[in-house]
C-alpha positions as CSV (number, residue, x, y, z in Angstrom):
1,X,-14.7,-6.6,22.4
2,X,-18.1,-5.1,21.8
3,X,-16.5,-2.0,19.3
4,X,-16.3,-3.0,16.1
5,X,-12.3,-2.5,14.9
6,X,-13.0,-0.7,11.7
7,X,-15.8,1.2,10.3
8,X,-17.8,-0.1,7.2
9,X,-17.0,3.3,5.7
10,X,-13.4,3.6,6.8
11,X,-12.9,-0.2,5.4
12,X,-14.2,0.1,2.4
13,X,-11.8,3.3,1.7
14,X,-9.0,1.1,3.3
15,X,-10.0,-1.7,0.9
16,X,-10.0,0.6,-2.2
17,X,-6.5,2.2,-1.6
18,X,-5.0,-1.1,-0.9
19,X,-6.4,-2.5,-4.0
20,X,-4.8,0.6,-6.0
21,X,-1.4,-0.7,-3.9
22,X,-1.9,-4.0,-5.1
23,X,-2.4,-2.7,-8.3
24,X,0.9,-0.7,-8.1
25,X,2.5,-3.6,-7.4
26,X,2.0,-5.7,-10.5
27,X,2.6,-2.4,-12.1
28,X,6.1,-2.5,-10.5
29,X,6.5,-5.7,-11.4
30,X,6.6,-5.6,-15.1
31,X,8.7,-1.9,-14.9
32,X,11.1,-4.2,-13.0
33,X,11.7,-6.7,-15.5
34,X,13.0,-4.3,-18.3
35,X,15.3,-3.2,-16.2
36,X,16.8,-6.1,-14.9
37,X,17.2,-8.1,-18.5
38,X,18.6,-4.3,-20.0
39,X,21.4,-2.3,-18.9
40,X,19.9,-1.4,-15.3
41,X,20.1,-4.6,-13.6
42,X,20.5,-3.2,-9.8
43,X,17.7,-0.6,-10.1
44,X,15.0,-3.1,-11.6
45,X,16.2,-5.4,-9.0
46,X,15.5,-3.0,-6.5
47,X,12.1,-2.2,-8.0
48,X,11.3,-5.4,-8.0
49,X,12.2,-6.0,-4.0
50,X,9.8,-2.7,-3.7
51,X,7.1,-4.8,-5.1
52,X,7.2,-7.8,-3.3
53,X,7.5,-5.8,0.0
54,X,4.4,-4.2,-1.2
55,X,2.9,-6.7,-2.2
56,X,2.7,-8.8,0.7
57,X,2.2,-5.8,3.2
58,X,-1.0,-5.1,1.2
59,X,-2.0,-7.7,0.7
60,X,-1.7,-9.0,4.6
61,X,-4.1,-5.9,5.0
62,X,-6.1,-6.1,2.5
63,X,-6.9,-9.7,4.3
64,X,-7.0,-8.5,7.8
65,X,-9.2,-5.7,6.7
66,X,-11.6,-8.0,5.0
67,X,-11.9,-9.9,8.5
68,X,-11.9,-6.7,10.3
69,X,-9.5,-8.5,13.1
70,X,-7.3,-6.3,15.9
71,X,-4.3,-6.7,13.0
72,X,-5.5,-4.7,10.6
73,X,-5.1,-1.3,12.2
74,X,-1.5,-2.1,12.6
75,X,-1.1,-3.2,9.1
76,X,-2.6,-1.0,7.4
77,X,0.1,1.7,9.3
78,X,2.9,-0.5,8.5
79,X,1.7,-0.6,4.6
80,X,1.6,3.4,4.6
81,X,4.5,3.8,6.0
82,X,6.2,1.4,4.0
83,X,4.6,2.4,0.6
84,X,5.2,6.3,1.6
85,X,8.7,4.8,2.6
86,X,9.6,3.2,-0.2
87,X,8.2,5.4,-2.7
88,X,11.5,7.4,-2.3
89,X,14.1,5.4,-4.6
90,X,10.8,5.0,-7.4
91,X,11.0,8.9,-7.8
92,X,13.0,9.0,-10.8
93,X,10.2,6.3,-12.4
94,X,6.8,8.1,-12.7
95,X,5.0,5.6,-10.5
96,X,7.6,7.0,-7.5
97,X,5.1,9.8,-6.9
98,X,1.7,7.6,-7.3
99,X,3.4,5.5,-4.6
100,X,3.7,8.4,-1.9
101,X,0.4,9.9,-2.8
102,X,-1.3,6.7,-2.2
103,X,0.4,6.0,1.0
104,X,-0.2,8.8,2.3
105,X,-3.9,8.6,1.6
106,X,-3.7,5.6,3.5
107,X,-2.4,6.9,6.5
108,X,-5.2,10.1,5.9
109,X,-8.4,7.6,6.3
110,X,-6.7,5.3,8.7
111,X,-5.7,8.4,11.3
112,X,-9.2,10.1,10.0
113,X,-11.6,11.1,12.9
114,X,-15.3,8.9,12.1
115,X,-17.6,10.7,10.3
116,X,-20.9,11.1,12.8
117,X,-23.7,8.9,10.9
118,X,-26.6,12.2,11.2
């Protein structure tokens, strides 16, 4: 394949939105805890399952992005959906609505139309 799969502009924004997911993700992490050692064991267990599905999603394409293979269209889609997704049961924790703002900025530059280069 001649084309190039993704844009140096469109991965860099890709990159910086799944770092902030990453980022989201230890975040969720150590809300989780406190939860599941105090009195709300099945919500911080839930928060941390969030996390670790997170977590790996983005950080599969943040990877995939890096090496700019055929994969990282897909998972970059599948970690926006998923974050936008899963941001539902985090609503009532403030990071809820972080989470479904930056998914769907994910899905914004990954769907974007390229910017002409003149």
């Amino acid at each position: 394949m001649s084309e190039q799969i993704l844009s140096e502009d469109r991965a860099k924004g890709l990159r910086r939105l799944l770092y902030v997911i990453l980022a989201m993700t230890v975040v969720l992490l150590l809300l989780g805890l406190p939860l599941v050692f105090g009195s709300y064991v099945r919500y911080g267990i839930i928060v941390i399952g969030i996390a670790v599905v997170l977590g790996v999603l983005g950080g599969l394409a943040l990877q995939a992005v890096r090496a700019r293979t055929e994969k990282a269209r897909p998972l970059v889609i599948m970690t926006g959906v998923a974050t936008l997704v899963l941001s539902v049961p985090l609503i009532p924790i403030w990071i809820g609505l972080l989470t479904a703002v930056t998914g769907i900025g994910l899905l914004v530059v990954m769907f974007a139309p390229e910017r002409d280069a003149s």
